[in-house]
N, C-alpha and C positions, 0 to 999 in steps of 0.2 A: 504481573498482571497484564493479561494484552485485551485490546477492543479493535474488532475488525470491522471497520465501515464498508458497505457494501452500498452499491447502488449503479444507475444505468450514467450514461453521458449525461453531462448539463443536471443533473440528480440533486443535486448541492452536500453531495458529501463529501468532498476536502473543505467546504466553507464548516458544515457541523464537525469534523474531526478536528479543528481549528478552534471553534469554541468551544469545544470540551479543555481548551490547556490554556483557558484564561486565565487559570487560579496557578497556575504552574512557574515559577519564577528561571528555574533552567529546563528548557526547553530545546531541544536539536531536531533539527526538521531535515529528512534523508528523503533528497529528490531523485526518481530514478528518471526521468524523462530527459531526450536530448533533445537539442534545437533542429532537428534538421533540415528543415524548412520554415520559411518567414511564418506562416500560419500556426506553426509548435513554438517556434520564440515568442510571439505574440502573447500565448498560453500562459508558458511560460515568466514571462515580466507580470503578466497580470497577477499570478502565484505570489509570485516574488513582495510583487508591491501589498499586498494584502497582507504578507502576515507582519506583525511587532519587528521591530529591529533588533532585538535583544534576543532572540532568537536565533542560535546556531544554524549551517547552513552545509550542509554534505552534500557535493551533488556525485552519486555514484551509479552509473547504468546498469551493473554487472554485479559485482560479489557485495551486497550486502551483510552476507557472513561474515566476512574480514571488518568490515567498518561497524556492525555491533560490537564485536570483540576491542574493538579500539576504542569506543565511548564509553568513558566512565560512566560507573551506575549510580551517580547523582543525577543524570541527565535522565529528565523524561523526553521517550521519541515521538514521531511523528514518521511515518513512511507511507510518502504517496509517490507512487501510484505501483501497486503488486502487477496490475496487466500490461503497464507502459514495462515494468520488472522484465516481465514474459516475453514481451514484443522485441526486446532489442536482445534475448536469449535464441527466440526463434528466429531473426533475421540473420545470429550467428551462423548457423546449421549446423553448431556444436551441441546434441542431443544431449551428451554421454556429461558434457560438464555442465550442461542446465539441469539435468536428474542431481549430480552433486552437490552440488549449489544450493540448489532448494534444499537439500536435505540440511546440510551445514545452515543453510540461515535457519530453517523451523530447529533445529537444535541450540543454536544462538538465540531464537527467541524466548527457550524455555530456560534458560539462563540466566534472564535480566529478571533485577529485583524490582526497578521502577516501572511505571507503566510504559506499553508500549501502545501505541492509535495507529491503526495501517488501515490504509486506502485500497480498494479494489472494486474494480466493474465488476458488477454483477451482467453476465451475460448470456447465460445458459437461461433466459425467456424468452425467445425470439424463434425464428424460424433456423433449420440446420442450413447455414450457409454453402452454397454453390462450389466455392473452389477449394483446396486441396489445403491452402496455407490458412484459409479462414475456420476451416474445418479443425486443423490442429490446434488454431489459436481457443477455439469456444472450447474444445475437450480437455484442452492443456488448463485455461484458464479456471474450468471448473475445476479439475481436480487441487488445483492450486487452492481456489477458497475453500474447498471441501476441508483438505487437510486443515488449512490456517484456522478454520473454525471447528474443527475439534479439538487443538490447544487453546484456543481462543478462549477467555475469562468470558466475555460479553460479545455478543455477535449484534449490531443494527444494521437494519435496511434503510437506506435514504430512497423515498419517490418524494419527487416535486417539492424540495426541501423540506417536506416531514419526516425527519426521523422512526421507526417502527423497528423497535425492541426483538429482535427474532431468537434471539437466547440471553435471556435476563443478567445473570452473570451476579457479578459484589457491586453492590451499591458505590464502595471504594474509588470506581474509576470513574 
């Protein structure tokens, strides 16, 4: 069963993907975000400090595919952020192994028995961006939650930390 949180920046959707796994006793939280500057570790800590401590902690920028197939399926996930996913695939300029990748992780996630909560900007509301790498990022990005929510059990949009239901899904998750 998977639940795809969507929303814009500042949206509060890793804070709602986070309280949906209150009831949740094992827990792993798969961070794709790097530090690379003082302003993303900031981010980052604040992430950190917010969730449970008992709460598992992966931090992987790149193959997600490998690191589901490594978590036992006792473990409910948590995977934030699918566009920070994108961003540090695109700054690669390895096209051919970001196409493979994706495909091995959406195949990885139709594999897992427990649920899975994955984080993603919604960004294709906006105006078509100016430059050449922004351009990639909104078309790539879309396509990316396009697919995620056609496996997707339950699809929300987060605005303004309201949650809103866009594909109803199993009450279950």
């Amino acid at each position: 069963m998977m639940h795809l949180i969507l929303g814009g920046a500042r949206s509060g959707k890793s804070r709602y993907a986070e309280s949906l796994l209150n009831n949740y006793q094992h827990v792993t939280y798969v961070a794709t975000a790097t530090g690379g500057d003082d302003e993303m570790r900031e981010r980052i800590q604040h992430h950190q400090q917010s969730r449970p401590d008992h709460w598992q902690l992966i931090e992987e920028p790149f193959y997600l595919s490998r690191q589901l197939e490594s978590i036992t399926d006792d473990q409910v996930l948590i995977i934030d952020c699918m566009t920070l996913w994108l961003s540090n695939w695109l700054c690669s300029h390895d096209d051919t192994s970001w196409q493979e990748e994706k495909s091995l992780f959406i195949n990885a996630l139709l594999k897992r028995q427990q649920p899975v909560f994955i984080v993603s900007n919604e960004v294709g509301s906006g105006v078509i961006p100016m430059g050449e790498l922004s351009r990639q990022f909104v078309d790539q990005a879309g396509w990316l939650n396009q697919a995620l929510s056609q496996v997707a059990d339950k699809v929300t949009l987060v605005v303004a930390g309201c949650p809103l239901s866009i594909k109803p899904g199993v009450e279950a998750l």
